[in-house]
C-alpha positions in Angstrom: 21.3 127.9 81.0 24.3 126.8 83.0 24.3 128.1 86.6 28.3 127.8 86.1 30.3 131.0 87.1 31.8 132.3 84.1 35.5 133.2 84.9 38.0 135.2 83.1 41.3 134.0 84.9 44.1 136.4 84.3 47.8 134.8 83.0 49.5 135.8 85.8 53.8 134.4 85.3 55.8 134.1 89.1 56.8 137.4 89.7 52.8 139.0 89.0 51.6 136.2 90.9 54.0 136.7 93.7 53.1 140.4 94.1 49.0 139.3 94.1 50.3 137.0 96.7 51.9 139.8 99.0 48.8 141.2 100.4 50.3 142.9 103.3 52.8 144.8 101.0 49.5 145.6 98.4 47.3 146.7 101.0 50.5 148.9 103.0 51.4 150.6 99.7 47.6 151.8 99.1 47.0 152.8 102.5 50.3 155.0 102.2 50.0 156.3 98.1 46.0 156.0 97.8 43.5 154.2 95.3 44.5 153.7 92.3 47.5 152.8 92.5 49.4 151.4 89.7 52.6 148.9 90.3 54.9 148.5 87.5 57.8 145.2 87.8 60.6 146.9 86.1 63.2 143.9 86.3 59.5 141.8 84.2 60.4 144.1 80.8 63.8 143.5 81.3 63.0 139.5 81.0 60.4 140.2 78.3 63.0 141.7 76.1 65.5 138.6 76.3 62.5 136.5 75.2 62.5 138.4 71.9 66.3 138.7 71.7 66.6 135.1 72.1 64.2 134.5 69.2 66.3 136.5 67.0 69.1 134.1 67.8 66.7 131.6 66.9 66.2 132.9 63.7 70.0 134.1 63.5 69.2 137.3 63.1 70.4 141.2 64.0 69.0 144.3 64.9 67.1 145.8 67.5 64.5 145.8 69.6 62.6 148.9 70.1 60.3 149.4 73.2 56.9 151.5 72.1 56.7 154.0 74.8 53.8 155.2 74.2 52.2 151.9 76.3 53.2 152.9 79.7 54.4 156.4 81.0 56.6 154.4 83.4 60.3 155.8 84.2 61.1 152.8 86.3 60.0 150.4 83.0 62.7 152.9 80.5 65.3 153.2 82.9 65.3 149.2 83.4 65.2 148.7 79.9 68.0 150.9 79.5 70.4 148.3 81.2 69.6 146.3 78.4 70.3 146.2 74.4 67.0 147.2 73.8 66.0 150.6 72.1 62.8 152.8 72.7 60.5 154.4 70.2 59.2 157.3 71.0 55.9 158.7 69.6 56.5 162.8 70.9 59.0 165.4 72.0 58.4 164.6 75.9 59.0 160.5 75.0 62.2 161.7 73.4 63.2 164.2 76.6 62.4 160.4 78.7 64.0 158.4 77.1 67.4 160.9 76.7 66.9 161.6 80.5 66.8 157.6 81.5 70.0 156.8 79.9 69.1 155.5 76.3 71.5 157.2 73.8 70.8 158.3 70.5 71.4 155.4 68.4 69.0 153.8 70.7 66.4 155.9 70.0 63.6 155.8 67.0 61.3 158.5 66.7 58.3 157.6 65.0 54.6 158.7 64.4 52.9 161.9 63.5 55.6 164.5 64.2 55.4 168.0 64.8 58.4 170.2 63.8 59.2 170.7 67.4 59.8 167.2 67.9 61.7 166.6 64.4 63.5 169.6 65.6 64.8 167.7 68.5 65.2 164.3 66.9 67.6 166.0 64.3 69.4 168.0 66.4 70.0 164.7 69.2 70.7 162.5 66.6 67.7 160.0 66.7 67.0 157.7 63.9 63.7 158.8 62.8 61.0 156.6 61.0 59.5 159.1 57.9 55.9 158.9 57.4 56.4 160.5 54.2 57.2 163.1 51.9 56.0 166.4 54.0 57.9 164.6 57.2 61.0 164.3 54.6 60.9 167.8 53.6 60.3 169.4 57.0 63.5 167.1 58.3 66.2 168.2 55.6 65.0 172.1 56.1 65.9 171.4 59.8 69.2 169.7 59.3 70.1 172.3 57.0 68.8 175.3 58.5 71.0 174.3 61.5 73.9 172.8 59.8 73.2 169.7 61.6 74.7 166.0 60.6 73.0 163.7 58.4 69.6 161.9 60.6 69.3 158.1 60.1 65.8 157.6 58.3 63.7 154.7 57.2 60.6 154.6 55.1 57.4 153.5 56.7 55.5 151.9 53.5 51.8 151.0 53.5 49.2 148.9 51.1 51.2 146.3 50.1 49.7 144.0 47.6 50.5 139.8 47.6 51.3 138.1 44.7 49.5 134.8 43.4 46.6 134.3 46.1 45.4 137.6 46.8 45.4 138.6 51.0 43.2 141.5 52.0 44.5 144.3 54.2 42.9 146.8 55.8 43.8 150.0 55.1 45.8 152.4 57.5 46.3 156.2 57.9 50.6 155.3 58.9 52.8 155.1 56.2 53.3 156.2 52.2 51.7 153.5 50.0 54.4 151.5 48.5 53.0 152.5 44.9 54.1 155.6 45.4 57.9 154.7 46.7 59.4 156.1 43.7 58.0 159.6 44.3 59.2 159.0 47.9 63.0 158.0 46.8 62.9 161.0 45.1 62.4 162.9 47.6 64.6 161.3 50.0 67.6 161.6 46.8 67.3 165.2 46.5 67.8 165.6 50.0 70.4 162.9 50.5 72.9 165.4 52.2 70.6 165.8 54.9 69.5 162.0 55.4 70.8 158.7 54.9 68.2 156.0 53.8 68.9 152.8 56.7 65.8 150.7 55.4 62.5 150.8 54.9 59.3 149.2 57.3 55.7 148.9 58.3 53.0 149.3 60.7 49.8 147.6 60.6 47.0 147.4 62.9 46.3 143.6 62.9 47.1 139.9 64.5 46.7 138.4 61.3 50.3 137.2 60.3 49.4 136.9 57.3 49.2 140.4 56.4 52.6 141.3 58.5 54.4 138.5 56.0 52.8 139.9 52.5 54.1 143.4 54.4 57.4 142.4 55.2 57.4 140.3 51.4 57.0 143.7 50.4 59.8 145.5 51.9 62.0 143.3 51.2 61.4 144.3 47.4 61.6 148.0 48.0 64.8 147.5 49.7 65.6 146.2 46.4 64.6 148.9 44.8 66.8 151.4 47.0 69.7 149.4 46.0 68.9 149.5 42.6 69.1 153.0 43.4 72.5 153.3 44.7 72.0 153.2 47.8 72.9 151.0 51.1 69.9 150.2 53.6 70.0 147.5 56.0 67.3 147.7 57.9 63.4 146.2 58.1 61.4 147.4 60.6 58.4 145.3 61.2 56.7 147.4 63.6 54.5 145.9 66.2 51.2 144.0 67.0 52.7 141.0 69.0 49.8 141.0 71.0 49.5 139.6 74.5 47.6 136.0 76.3 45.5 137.7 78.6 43.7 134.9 79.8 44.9 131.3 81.7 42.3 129.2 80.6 41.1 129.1 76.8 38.3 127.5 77.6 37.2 130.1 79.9 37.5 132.3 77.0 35.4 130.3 74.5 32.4 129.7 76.9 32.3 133.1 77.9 31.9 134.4 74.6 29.2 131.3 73.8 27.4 132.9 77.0 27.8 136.6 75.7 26.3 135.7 72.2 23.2 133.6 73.8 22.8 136.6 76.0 22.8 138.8 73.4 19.7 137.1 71.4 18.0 136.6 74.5 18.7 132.7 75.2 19.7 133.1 78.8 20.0 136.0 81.5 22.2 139.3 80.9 25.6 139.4 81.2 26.3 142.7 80.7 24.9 145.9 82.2 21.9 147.2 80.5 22.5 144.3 78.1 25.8 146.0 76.0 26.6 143.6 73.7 30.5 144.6 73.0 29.5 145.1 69.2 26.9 142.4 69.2 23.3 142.8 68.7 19.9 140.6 68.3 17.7 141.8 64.8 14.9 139.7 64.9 16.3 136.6 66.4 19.6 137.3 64.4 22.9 137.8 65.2 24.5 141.1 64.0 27.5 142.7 64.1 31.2 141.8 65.2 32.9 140.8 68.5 34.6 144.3 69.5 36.6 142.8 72.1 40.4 141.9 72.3 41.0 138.1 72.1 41.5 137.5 75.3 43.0 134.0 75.2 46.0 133.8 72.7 48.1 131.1 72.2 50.4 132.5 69.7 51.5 135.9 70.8 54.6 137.8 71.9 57.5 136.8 71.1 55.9 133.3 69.6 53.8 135.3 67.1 57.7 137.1 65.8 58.8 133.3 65.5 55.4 132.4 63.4 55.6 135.5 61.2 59.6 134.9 60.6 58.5 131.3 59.6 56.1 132.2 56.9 57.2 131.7 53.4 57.7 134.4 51.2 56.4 133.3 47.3 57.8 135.7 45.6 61.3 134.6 47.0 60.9 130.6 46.2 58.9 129.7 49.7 61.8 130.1 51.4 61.4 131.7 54.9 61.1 135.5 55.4 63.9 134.9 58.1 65.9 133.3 55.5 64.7 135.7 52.9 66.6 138.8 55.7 69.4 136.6 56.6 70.5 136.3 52.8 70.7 140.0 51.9 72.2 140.3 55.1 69.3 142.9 56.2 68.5 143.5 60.2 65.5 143.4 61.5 63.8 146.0 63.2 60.6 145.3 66.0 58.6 147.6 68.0 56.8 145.5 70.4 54.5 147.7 72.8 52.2 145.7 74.5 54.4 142.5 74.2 57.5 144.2 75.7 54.7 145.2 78.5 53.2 141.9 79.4 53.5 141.2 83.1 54.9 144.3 83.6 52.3 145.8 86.3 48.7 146.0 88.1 46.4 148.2 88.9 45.0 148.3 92.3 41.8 150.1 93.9 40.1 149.9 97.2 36.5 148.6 97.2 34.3 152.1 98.3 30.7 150.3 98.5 29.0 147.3 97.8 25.1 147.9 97.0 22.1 146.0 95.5 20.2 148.2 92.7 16.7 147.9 91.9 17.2 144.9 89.2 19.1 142.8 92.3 22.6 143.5 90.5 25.2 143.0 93.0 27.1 146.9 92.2 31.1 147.1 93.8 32.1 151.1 93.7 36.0 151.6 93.5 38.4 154.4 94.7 39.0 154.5 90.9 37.4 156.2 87.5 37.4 153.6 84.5 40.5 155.6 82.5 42.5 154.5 85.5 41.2 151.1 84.4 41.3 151.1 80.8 41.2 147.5 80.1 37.6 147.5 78.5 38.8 151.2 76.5 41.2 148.4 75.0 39.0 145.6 74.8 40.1 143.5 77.1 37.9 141.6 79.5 39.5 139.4 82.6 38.3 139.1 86.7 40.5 141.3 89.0 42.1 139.3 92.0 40.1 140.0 95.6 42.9 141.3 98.0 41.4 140.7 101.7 42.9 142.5 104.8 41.0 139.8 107.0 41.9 136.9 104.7 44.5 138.2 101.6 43.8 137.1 98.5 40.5 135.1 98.2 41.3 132.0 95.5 38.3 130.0 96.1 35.6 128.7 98.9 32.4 130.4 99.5 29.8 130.8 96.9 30.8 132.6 93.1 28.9 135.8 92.2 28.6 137.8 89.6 29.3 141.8 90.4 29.5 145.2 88.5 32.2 147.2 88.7 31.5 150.8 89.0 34.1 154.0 89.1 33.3 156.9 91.2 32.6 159.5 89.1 29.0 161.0 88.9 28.7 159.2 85.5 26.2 156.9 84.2 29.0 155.5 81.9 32.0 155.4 84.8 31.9 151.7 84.5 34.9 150.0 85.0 33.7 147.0 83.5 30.1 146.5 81.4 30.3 142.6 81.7 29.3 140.8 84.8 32.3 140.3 86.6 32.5 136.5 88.6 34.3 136.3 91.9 35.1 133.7 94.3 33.1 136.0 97.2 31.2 139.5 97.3 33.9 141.8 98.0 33.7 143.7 101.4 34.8 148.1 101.7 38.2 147.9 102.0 39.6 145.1 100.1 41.4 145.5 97.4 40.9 144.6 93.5 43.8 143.8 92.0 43.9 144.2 88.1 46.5 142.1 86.5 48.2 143.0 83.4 47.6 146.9 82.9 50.9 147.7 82.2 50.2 147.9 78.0 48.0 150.5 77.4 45.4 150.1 80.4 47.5 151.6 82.9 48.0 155.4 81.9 47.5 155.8 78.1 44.2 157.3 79.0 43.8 158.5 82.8 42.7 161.8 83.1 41.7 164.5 86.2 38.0 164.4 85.8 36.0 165.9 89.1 39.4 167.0 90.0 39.6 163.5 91.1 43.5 162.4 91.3 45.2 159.9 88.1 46.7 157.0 89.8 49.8 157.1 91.3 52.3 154.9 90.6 54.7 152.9 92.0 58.0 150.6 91.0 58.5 146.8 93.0 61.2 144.6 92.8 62.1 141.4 95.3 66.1 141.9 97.2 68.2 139.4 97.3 66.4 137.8 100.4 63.0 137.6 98.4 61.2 140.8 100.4 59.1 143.0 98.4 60.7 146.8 98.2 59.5 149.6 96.5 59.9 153.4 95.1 57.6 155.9 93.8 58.1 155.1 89.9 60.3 158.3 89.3 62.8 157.7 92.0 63.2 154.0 90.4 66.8 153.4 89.3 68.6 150.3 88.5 71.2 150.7 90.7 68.3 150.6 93.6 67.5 146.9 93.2 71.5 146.5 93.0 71.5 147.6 96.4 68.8 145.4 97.3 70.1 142.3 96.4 73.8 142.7 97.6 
């Protein structure tokens, strides 16, 4: 058994670490705005999307970038983007009235998802181009547009269960999407109401890293755009969804011996590192290993806008090998993205002041936050990585002192309000009143799934940006506009 901490070092970029570093300004703004708190980096999404546009010029490609809203709530994070080229998709009728409301207009705008008719309703009547699940979604759309004498919506075809040819490539299955078998019954549908919708391409989503099955998917709409031109008609657009994924981690070998650890732990071969020994999918039967590994990898090499570049790069078989970027580029197709989590990466932290530090009966160190754990969703997601200890005596405590392992607990009167279920290593046992900074919430872990529980509060949150003299300012996150960190750096 090694007597080694086992650190989870968050990928922290400058402007993160920067606001880590501040611990004046961390510590003012929760004193002022409460715990949680979440901080979101609006200029950091701005950045995020020039590192995908730039690999589109790579790959001499067009077409746009669509931010998934659904990962952060922000309105600081839209109305930043909005400065940009990017686009937004939006996933509901109040992520349409948003994005409208932070300056995107409609050509900027994809609605996708489930969609009730109140949200088709106002997709059609703004103008949106809207990404058709299928037939029903087709049907209830024309009605609209006719019932209201409205223009003719932009639509693409979401597609699913693609096969490969030659070596076969198993997919998993997804509830998204019409099954690419089926297209003709789809262009049907989509013909007899053609003077309600125009056809603009045809696209995918697909809940998976593997790039593999993103290239047999976009393989495969390549040939159904085929098959609408065969048809008579003009599209032009792939969408390729999203699934970029995010590095998490700083250290891959952090990452590897911690889940070495996890699995000895889990069939008894050294102490617990988990609270009443969860095994995150794992489990011991009889001295064997069962089970999968339910946890986001943390450490990935190949993600963001590096995993579009390796998915672009893959050759297509049924097209000769040649590239699938050279397989759009040909027919002269653009090429849609809906990066989420990607688009979010660095955007933000959470924050939460330290309540109590107690010893239980077992001699488990036990660190209660001014949090619940759906402030904190990073385990909801997955994701395992050490928060940053945010000192008023000291700021931020790197290193020195002796590691120990803690649990972090949220304050409702749950047994299962655990913020996280792993042992959590830090450089020093926190002290009431520091601070835990969690890096990297912005995709998902932030808001998607904070709720009022014991009519305790959901995190506020704020929006930071550095002026022109390098001083941290700030604004609650609806009162963020551009033109506010204009003014700051004039």
């Amino acid at each position: 058994m090694s007597a080694l901490p086992l650190y989870l070092e968050p990928r922290t970029e400058p402007r993160l670490a920067a606001l880590l570093q501040a611990e004046d300004f961390t510590h003012a703004l929760v004193d002022a705005l409460g715990s949680p708190l979440g901080v979101v980096l609006p200029d950091q999404i701005a950045d995020n999307a020039e590192r995908f546009r730039a690999m589109y010029r790579k790959h001499r490609l067009g077409g746009q970038i669509w931010f998934a809203h659904k990962t952060n709530r922000s309105c600081a994070l839209l109305r930043r983007l909005a400065v940009t080229d990017a686009g937004v998709d939006v996933a509901s009728v109040g992520e349409l009235q948003q994005a409208l409301g932070a300056g995107f207009t409609p050509d900027r705008i994809m609605a996708t998802g489930p969609k009730s008719p109140e949200f088709l309703w106002l997709a059609a009547r703004t103008g949106v181009t809207v990404n058709a699940d299928g037939r029903t979604e087709l049907d209830e759309l024309a009605r609209i547009v006719s019932s209201y004498a409205l223009p003719r919506v932009r639509v693409l075809l979401r597609l699913s269960a693609f096969e490969a040819s030659g070596v076969k490539v198993l997919s998993r299955m997804s509830r998204f999407g019409t099954p690419v078998r089926e297209l003709d019954s789809l262009l049907r549908t989509a013909e007899r109401h053609s003077e309600a919708v125009e056809l603009v391409g045809a696209g995918f989503h697909l809940d998976t890293t593997s790039t593999a099955e993103k290239a047999v998917a976009l393989e495969g709409c390549v040939r159904a755009m085929e098959t609408l031109r065969e048809r008579g008609l003009r599209p032009r657009a792939v969408d390729i969804g999203r699934g970029f994924g995010v590095n998490y981690l700083a250290h891959q070998e952090q990452w590897e011996r911690y889940t070495t650890e996890l699995t000895r732990a889990v069939l008894g071969r050294r102490p617990a590192l988990t609270w009443r020994g969860h095994g995150y999918g794992l489990r011991d039967e009889a001295g064997t290993l069962r089970g999968s590994l339910g946890l986001y990898p943390g450490y990935r090499p190949v993600a963001s806008e590096r995993y579009l570049d390796e998915l672009l790069s893959a050759p297509a078989p049924s097209f000769g090998g040649r590239t699938l970027s050279t397989v759009l580029l040909e027919n002269l197709y653009d090429l849609y993205t809906e990066p989420g989590r990607a688009l979010a990466d660095q955007c933000g932290l959470t924050l939460a002041r330290v309540l109590e530090v107690r010893s239980t009966e077992a001699g488990e160190h036990l660190v209660r936050l001014a949090a619940k754990a759906d402030d904190i969703g990073l385990e909801d997601h997955g994701i395992v990585m050490d928060p940053v200890v945010i000192g008023r005596d000291g700021g931020r405590v790197d290193d020195g002192g002796d590691a120990v392992g803690v649990y972090l607990a949220g304050s409702l009167c749950l047994e299962a309000d655990l913020i996280s279920r792993r042992m959590v290593f830090l450089p020093r046992l926190p002290r009431p009143g520091d601070l835990l900074g969690f890096a990297n919430t912005a995709g998902y872990c932030m808001d998607f799934q904070a709720g009022r529980a014991q009519h305790l509060p959901v995190a506020r949150k704020v929006a930071a940006w550095r002026d022109g003299e390098g001083a941290w300012r700030w604004s609650l996150d609806e009162e963020y506009w551009p033109t506010l960190c204009q003014e700051g750096r004039a």
